[in-house]
Backbone bond lengths (Angstrom), bond angles and torsions (degrees), N, CA, C in turn:
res aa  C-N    CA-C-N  psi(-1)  N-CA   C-N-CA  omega(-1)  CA-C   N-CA-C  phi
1 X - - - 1.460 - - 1.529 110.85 -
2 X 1.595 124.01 -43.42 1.059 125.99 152.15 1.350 126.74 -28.35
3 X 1.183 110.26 -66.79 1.283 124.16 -178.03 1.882 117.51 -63.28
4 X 0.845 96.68 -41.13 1.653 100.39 161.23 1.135 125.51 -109.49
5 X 1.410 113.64 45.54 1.417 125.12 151.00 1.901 110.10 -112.55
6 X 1.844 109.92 -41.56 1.084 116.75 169.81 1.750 94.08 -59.27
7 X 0.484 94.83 -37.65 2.048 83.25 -168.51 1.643 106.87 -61.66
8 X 1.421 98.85 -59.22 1.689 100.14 173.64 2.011 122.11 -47.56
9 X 1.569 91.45 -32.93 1.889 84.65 175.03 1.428 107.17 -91.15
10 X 1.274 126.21 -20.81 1.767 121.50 149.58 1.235 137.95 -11.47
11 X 2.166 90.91 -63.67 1.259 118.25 -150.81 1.572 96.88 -84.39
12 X 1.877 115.69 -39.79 1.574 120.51 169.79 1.477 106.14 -52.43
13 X 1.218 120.53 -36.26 1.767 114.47 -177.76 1.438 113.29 -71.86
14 X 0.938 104.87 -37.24 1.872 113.05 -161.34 1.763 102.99 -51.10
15 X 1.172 111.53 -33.27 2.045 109.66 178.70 1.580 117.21 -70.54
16 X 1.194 101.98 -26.33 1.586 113.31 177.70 1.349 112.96 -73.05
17 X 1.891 111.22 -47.52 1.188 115.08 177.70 1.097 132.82 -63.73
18 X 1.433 125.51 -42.37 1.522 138.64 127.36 1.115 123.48 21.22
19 X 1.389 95.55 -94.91 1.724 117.85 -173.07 1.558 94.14 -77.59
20 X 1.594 144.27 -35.95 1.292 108.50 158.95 1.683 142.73 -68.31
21 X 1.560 91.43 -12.00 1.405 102.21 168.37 1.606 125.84 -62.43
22 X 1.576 96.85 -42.92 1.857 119.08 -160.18 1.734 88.14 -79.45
23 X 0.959 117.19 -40.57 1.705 132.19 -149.59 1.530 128.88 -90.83
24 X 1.971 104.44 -27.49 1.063 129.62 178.65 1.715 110.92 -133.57
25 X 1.408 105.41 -52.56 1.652 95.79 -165.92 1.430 106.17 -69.57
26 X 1.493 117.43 -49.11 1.376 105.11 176.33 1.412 142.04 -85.32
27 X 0.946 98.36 -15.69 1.822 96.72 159.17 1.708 109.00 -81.34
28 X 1.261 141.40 4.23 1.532 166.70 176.14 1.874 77.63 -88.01
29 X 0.795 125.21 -57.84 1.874 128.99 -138.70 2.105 82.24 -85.35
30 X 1.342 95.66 -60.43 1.355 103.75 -174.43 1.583 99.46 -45.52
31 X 0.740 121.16 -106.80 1.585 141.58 165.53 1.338 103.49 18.60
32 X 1.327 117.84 -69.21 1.745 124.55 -158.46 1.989 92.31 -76.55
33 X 1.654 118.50 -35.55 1.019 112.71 177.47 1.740 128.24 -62.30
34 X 1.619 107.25 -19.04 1.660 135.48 -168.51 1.690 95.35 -83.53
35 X 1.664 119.29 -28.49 1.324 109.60 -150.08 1.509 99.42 -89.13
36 X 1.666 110.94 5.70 1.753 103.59 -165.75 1.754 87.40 -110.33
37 X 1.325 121.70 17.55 1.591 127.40 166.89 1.102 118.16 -78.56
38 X 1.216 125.70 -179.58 1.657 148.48 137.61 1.622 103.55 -126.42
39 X 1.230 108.41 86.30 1.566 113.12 170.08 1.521 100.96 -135.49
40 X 1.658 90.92 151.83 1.483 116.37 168.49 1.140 133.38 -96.53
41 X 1.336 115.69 -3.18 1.840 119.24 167.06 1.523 105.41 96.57
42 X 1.232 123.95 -4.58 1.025 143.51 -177.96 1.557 132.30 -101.15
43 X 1.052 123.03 -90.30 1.739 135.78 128.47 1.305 114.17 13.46
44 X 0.916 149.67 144.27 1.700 159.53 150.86 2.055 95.58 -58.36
45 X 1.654 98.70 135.96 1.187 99.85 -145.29 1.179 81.84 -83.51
46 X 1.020 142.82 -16.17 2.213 153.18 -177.80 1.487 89.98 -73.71
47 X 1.379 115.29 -11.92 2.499 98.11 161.55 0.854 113.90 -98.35
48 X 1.626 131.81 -11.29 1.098 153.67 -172.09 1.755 108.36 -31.76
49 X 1.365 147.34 140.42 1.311 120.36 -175.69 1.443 107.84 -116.79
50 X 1.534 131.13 122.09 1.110 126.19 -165.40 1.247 124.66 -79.02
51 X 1.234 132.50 120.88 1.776 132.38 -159.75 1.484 116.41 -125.32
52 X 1.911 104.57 20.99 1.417 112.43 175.14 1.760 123.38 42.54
53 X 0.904 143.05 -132.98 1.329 138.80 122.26 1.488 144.86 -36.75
54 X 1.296 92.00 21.28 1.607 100.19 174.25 2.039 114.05 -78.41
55 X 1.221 85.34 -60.20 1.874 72.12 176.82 1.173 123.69 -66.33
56 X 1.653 131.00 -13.60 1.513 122.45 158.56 1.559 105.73 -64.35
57 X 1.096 111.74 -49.72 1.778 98.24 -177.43 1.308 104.79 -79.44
58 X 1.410 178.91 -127.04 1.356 147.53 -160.34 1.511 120.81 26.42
59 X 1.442 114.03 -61.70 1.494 113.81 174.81 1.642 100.18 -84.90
60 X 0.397 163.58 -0.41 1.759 147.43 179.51 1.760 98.33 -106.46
61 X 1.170 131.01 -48.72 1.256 142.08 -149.70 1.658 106.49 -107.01
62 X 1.629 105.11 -45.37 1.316 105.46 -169.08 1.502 115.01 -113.39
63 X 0.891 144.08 -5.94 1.238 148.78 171.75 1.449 134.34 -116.11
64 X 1.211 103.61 102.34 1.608 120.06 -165.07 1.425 114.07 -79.42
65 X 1.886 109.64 -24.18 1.762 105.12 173.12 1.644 108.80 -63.92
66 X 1.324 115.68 -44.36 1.439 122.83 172.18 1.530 137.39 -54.06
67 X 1.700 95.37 -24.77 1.643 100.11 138.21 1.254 137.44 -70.49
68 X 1.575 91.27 -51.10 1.845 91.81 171.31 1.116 146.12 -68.49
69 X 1.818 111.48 12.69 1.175 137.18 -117.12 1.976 60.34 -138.86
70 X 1.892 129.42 -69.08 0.936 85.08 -154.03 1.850 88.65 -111.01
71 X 1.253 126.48 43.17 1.342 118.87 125.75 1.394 143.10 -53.87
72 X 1.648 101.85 -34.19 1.520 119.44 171.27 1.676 110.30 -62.77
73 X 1.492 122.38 -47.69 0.935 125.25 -162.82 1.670 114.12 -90.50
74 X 1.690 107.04 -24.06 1.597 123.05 153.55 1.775 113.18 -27.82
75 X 1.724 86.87 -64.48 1.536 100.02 173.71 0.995 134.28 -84.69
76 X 1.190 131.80 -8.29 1.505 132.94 146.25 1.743 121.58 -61.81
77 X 1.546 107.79 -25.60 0.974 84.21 179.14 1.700 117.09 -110.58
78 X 1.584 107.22 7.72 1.508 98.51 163.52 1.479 114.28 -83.50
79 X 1.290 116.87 -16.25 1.492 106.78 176.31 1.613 93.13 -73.10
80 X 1.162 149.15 -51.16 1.257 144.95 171.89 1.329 118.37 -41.94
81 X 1.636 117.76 -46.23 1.309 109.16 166.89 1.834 128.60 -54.71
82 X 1.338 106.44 -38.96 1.528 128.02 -177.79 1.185 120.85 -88.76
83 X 1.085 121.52 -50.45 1.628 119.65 174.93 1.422 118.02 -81.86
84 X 1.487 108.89 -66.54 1.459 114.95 168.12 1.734 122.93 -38.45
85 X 1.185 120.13 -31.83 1.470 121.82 -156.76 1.805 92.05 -115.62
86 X 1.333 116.16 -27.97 1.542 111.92 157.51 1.208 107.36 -59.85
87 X 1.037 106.11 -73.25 2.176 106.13 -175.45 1.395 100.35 -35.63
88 X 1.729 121.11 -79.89 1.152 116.42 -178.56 1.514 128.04 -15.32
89 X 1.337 119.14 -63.00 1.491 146.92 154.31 1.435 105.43 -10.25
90 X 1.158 84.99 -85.59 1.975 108.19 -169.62 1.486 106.07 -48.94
91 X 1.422 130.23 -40.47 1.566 152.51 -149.33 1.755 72.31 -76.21
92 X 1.701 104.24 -78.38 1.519 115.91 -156.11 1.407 100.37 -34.14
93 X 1.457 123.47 -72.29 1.299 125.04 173.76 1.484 135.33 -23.24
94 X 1.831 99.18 -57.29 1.639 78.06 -176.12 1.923 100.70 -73.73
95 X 0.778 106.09 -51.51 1.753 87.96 174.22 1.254 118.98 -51.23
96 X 1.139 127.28 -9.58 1.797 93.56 159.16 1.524 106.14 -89.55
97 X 0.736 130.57 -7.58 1.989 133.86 174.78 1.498 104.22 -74.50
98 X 1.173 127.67 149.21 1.293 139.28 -179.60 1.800 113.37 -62.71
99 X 1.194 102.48 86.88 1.809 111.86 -174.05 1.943 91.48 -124.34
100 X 1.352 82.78 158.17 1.382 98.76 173.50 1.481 110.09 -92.37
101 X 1.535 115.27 134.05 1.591 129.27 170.40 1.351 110.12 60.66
102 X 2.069 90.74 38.63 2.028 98.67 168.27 1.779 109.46 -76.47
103 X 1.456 99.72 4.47 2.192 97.96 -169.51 1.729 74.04 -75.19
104 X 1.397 110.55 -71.45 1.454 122.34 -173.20 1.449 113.24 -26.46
105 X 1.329 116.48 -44.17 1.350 110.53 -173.44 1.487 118.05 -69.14
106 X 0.931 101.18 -50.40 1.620 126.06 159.85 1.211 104.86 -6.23
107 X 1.565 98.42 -84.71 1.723 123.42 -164.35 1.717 99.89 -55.18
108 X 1.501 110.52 -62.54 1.563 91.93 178.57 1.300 134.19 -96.41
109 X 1.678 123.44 29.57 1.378 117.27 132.38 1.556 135.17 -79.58
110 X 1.366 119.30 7.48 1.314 132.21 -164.15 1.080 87.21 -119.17
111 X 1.522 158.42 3.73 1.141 132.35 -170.11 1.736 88.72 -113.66
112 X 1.069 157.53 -51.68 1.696 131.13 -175.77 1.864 119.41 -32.16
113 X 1.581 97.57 -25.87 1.735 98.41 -170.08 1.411 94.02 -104.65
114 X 1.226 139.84 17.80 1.431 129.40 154.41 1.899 113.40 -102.56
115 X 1.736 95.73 -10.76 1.569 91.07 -176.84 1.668 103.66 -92.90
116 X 1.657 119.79 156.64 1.034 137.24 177.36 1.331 119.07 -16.08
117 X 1.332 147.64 151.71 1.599 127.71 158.00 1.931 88.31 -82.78
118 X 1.297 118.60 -53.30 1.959 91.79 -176.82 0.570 115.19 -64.48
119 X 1.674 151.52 -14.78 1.906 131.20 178.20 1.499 88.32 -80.76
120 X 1.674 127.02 -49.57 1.433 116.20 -162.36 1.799 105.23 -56.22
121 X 1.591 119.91 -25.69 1.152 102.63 -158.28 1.847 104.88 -101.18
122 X 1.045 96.82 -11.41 2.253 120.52 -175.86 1.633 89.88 -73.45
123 X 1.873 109.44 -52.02 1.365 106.96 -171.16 1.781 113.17 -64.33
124 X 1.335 109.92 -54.53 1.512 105.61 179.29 1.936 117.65 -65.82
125 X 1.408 107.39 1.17 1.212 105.38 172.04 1.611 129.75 -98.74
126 X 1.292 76.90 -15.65 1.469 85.76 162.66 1.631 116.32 -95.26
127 X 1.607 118.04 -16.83 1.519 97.17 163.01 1.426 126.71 -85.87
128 X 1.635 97.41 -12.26 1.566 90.89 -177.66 1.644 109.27 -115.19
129 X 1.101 105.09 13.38 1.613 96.12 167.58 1.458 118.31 -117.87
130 X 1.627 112.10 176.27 1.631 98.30 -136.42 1.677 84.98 -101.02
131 X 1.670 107.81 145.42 1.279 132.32 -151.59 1.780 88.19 -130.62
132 X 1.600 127.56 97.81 1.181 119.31 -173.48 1.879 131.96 45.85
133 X 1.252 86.07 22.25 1.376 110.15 -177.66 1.516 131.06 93.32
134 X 1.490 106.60 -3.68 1.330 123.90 167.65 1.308 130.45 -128.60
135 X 1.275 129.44 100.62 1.562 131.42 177.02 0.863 112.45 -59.26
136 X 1.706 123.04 -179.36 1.659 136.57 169.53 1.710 111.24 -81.63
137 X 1.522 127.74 -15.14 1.275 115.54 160.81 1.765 105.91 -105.53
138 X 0.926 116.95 16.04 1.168 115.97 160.99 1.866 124.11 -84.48
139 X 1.499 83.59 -55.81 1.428 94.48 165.09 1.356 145.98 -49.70
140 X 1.721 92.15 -33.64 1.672 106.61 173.54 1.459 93.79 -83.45
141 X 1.394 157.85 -33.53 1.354 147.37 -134.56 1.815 80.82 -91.73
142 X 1.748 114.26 -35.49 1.318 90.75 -166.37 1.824 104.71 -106.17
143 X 1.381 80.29 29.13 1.920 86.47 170.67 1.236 114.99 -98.98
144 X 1.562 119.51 -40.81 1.475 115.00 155.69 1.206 115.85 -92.28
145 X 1.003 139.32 35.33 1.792 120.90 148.48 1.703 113.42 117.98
146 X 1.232 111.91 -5.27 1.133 112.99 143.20 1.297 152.75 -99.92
147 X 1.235 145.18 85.79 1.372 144.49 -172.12 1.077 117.65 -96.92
148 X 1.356 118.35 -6.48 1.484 128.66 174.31 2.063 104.39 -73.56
149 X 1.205 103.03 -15.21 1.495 98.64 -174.41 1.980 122.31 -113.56
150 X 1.778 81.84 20.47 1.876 91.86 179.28 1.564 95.24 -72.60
151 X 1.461 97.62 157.95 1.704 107.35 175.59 1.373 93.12 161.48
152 X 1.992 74.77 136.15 1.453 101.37 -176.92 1.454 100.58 -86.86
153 X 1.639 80.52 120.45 1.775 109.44 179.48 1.098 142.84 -78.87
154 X 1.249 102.66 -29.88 1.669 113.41 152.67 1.112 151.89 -53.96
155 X 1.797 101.13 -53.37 1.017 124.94 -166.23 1.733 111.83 -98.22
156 X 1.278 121.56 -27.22 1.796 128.71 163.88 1.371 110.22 -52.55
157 X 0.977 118.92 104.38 1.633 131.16 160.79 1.625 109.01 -25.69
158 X 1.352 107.59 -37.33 1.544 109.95 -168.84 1.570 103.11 -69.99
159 X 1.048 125.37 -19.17 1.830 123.17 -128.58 1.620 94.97 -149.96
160 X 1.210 132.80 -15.70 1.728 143.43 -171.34 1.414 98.70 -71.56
161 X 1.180 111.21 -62.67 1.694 113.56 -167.29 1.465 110.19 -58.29
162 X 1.310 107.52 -61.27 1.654 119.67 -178.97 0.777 126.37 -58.57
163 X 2.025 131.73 -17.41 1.138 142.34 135.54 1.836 130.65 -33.48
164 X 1.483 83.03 -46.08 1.676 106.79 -170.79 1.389 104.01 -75.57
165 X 1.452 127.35 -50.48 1.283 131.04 163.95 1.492 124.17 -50.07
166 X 1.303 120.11 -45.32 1.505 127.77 158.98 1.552 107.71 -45.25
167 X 1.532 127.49 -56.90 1.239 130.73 -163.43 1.347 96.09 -62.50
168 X 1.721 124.95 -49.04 1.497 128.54 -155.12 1.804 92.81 -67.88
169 X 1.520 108.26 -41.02 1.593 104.55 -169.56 1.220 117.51 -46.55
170 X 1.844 107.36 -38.07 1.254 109.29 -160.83 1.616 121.24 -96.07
171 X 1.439 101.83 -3.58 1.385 116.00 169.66 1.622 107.30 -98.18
172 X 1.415 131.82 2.81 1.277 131.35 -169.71 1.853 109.57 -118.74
173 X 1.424 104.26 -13.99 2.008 104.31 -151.22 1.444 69.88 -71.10
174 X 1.441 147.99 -39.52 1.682 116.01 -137.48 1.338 99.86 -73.99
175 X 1.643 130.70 -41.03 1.085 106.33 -170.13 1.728 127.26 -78.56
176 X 1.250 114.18 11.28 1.475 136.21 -179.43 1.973 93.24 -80.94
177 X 1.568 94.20 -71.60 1.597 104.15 172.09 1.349 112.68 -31.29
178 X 1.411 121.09 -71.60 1.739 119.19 -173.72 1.696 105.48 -33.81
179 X 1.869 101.17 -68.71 1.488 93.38 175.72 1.271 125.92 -45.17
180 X 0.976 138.16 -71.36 1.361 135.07 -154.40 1.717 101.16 -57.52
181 X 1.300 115.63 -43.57 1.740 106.55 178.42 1.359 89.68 -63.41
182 X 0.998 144.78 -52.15 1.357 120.31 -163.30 1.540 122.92 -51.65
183 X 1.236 112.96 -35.06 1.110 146.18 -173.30 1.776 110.26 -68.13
184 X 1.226 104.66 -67.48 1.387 125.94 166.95 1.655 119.66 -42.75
185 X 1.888 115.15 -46.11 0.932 118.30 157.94 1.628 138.53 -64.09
186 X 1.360 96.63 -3.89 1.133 95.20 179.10 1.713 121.39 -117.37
187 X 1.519 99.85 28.96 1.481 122.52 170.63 1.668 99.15 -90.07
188 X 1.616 118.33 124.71 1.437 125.57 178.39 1.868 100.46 -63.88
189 X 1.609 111.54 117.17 1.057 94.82 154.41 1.503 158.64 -24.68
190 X 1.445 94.10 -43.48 1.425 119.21 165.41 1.694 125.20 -32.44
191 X 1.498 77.08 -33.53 1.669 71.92 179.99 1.596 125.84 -81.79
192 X 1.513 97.77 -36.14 1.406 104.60 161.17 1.548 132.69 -31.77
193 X 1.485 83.86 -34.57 1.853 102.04 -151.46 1.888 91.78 -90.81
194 X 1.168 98.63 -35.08 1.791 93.83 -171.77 1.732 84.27 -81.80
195 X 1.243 155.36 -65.13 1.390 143.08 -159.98 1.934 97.92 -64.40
196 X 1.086 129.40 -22.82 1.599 111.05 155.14 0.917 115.24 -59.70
197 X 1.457 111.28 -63.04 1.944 96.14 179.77 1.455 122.49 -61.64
198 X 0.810 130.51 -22.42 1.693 122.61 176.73 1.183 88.70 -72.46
199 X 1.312 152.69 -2.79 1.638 127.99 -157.60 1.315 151.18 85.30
200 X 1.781 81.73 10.59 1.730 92.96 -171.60 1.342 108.24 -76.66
201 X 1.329 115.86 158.17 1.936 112.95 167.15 1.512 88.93 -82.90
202 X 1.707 85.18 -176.79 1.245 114.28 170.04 1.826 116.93 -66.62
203 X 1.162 116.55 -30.54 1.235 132.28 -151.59 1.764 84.49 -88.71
204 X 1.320 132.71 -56.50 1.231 145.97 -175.12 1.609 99.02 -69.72
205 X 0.769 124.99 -41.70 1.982 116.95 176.96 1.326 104.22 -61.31
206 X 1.752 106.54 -48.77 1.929 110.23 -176.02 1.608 105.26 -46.67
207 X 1.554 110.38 -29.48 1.380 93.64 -150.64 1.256 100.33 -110.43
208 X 1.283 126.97 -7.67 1.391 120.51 -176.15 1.552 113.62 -123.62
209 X 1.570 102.18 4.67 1.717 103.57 165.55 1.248 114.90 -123.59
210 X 1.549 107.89 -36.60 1.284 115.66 -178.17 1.452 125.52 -52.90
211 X 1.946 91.39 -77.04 1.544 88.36 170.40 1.923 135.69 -71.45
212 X 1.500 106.57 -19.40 1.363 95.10 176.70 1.583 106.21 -63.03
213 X 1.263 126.52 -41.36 1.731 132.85 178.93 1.645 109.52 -61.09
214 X 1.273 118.44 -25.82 1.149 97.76 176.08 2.097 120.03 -112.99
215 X 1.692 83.94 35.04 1.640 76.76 -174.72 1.217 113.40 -87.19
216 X 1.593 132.37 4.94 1.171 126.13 -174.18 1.867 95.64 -83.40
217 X 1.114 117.19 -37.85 1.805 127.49 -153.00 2.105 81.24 -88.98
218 X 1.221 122.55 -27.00 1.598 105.18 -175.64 1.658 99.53 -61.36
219 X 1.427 102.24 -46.03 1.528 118.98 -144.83 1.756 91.56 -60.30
220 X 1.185 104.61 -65.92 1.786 122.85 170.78 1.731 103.46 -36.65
221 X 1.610 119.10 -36.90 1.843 97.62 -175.79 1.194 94.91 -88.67
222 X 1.778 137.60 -11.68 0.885 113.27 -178.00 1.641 117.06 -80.51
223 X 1.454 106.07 -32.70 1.451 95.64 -170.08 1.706 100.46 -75.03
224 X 1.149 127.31 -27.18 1.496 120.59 173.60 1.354 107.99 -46.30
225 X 1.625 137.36 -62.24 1.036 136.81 140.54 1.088 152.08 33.61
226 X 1.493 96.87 -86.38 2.007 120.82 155.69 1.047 92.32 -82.27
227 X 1.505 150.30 -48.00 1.458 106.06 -160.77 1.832 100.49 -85.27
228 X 0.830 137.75 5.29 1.551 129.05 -174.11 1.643 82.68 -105.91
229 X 0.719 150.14 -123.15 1.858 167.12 169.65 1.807 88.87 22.03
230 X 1.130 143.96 -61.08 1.100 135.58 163.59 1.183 134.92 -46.89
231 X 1.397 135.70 -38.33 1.292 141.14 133.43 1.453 118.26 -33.79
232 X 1.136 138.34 -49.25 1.915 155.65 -136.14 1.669 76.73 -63.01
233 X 1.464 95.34 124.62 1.698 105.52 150.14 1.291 112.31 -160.04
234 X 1.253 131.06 -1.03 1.808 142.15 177.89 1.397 98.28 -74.50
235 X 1.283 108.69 -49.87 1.750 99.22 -174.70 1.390 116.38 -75.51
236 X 1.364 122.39 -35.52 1.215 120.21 170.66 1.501 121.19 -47.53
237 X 1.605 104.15 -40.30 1.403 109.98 -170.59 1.712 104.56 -64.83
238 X 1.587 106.18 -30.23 1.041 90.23 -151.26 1.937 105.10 -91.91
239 X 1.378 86.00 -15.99 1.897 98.75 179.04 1.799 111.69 -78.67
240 X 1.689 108.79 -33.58 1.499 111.04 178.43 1.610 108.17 -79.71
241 X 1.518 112.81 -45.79 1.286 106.20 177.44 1.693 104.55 107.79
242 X 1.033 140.74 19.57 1.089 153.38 -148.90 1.364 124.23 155.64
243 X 1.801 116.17 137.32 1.520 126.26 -161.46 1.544 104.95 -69.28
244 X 1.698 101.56 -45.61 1.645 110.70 -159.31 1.580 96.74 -84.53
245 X 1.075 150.47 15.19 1.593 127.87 -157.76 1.282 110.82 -68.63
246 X 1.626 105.93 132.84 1.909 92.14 -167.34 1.861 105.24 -79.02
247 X 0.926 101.48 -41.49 1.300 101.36 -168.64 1.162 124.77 -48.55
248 X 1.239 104.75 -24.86 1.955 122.61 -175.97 1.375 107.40 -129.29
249 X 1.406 122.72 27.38 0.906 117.87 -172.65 2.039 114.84 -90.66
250 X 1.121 103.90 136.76 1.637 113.38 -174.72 1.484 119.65 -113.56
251 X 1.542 111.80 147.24 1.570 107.32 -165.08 1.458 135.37 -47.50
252 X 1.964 113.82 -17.25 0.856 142.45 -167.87 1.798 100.05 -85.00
253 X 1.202 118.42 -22.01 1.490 129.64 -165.17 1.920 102.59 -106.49
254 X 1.137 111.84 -30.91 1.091 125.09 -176.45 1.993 86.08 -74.81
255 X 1.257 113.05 -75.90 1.356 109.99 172.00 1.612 132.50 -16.54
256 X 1.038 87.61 -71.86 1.877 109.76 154.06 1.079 122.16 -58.35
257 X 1.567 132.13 -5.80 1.764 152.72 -179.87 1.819 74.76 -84.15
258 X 1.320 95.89 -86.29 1.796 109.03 -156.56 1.347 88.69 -26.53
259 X 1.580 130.00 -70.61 1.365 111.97 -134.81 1.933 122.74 -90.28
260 X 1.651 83.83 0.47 1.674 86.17 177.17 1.327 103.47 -126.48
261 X 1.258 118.57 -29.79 1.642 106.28 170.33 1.415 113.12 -79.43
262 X 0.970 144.05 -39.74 1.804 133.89 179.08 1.354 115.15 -134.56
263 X 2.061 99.77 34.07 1.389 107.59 148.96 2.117 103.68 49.73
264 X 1.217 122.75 18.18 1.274 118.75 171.91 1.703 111.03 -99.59
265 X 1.250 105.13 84.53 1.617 127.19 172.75 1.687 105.65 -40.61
266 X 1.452 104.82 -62.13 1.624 122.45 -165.06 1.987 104.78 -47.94
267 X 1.501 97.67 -56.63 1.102 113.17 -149.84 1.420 95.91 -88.32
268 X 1.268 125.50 -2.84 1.715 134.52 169.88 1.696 94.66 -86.34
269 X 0.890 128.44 -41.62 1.289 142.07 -164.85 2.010 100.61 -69.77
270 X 1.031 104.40 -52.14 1.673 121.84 177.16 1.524 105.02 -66.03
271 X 1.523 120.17 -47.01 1.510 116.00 -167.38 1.744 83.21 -77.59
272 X 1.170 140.26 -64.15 1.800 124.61 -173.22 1.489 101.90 -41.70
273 X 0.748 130.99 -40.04 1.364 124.95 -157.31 1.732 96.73 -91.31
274 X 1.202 147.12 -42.22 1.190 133.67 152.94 1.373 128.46 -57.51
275 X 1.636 129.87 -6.56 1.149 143.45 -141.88 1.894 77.89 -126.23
276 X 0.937 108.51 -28.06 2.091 112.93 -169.71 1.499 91.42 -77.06
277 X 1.480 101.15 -47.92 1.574 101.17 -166.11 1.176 115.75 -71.04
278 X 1.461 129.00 -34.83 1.111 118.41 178.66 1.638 114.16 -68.59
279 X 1.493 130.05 -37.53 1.540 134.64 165.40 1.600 98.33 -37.98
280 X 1.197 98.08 -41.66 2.243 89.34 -153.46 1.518 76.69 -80.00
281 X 1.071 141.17 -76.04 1.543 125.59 -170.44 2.027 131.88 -27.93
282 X 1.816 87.72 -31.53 1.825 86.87 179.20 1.499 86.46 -93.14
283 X 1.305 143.29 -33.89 1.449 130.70 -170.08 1.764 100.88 -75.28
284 X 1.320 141.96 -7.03 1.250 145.10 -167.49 2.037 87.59 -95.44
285 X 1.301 108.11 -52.05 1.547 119.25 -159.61 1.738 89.60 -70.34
286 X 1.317 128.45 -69.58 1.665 122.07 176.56 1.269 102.24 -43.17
287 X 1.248 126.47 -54.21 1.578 104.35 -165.42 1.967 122.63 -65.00
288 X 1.304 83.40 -28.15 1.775 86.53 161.62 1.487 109.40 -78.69
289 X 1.285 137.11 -8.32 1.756 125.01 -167.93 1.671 70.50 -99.62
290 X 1.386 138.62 -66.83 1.105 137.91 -124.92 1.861 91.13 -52.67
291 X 1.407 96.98 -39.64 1.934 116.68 -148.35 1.252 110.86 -81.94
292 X 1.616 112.18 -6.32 1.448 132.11 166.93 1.157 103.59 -106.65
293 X 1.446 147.83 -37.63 1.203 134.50 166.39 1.392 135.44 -61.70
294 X 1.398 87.18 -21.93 1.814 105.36 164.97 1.436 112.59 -83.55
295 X 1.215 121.23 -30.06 1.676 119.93 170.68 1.499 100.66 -51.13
């Protein structure tokens, strides 16, 4: 009976394993095996020329777009960590507090992270990029009284990235928002109600019920966060307008550089696979802050 009971919870696993086997482990197997090539995707993969550790040392040693590639995305995603996940925060909050037309609010802060990343990024490119020399936030800056503060936003090296990060924030806070109300709701009133009567303010409940109770659900939007904001390259494509853009360019695009701009399969194959490692390394480092922050 033992024995055909372990078999029966086997047999429920075995479809999952499957499709994670076919779907993840071996194209994972393929992949890390492609990155010790010099191939073009083209060629019979038996001409393929073998360069051992050559394209990991290339990217670590020799290639400076592939740093800057994830400096760009470094900084995209601490403004995402800080601004985006503050707002988010604050949003969750006042809707869980007794406000009028918080169902409403609900519904339309959750809707930017259910729309497209290319319509979200086609749509904000057309308000903020320059349209005969004047955009739609250009236009308003010189509709109320500033014209001293038009600038083309896209295209300035100074002002491209921080644009792009703003756009990602604002297509990303809802799903930060959902969590944290979720989170928030699931603090017992009670406690509120006994720190009123002792005399606490509001300001003293935020800080001594709120956030210690909700540091397990911060820690969790944050690492969702970096690992989503580090990946991001659909919206970019679709807000910059182009795969290669250096200025805004992200590791995922650089990836997609190797394999359609200089046709180097192998060495696209090596930058994912260093680009994996570095994710499993910041998701290894949160999960130890998370597991002490929960102590």
């Amino acid at each position: 009976m033992r024995f055909k009971s372990t078999l029966e919870n086997y047999i429920f696993v075995l479809p999952a394993v499957l499709i994670f086997s076919v779907f993840y482990i071996y194209p994972f197997i393929q992949i890390f095996h492609l990155s010790f090539f010099d191939w073009d995707g083209i060629i019979p993969f038996k001409d393929a020329i073998p360069l051992g550790w050559g394209n990991f040392k290339e990217i670590l040693f020799q290639d400076p777009s592939w740093w800057q590639a994830m400096r760009n995305a470094g900084y995209i995603t601490l403004i995402a960590l800080t601004f985006q996940n503050i707002l988010a925060f604050l949003l969750a909050w006042a809707c869980d507090r007794e406000i009028r037309m918080k169902n409403f609010y609900r519904v339309i802060f959750f809707i930017p992270p259910v729309l497209s990343e290319i319509v979200v990024g086609m749509s904000w490119r057309f308000i903020i990029n320059d349209i005969d020399g004047a955009n739609i936030i250009n236009r308003m800056l010189a509709g109320i009284g500033f014209p001293n503060l038009m600038h083309n936003w896209l295209s300035d090296p100074n002002t491209a990235l921080t644009t792009v990060a703003l756009v990602h924030c604002w297509k990303g806070f809802g799903w930060g928002f959902l969590i944290f109300l979720a989170g928030l709701q699931t603090i017992p009133r009670e406690l509120y109600e006994a720190a009123r009567v002792d005399g606490a303010s509001a300001w003293d409940s935020f800080r001594k019920i709120t956030i210690p109770l909700m540091i397990p659900v911060i820690v969790l939007v944050a690492i969702l966060t970096i690992l989503g904001t580090m990946q991001a390259f659909a919206l970019i494509i679709g807000l910059v307008g182009g795969e290669f853009a250096g200025h805004t360019s992200v590791p995922v695009l650089r990836i997609l550089a190797s394999m359609r701009g200089s046709s180097r399969f192998g060495y696209a194959c090596a930058q994912g696979i260093t680009f994996g490692m570095v994710l499993v390394v910041i998701s290894f480092i949160q999960y130890r802050f998370s597991k002490k922050a929960k102590e």
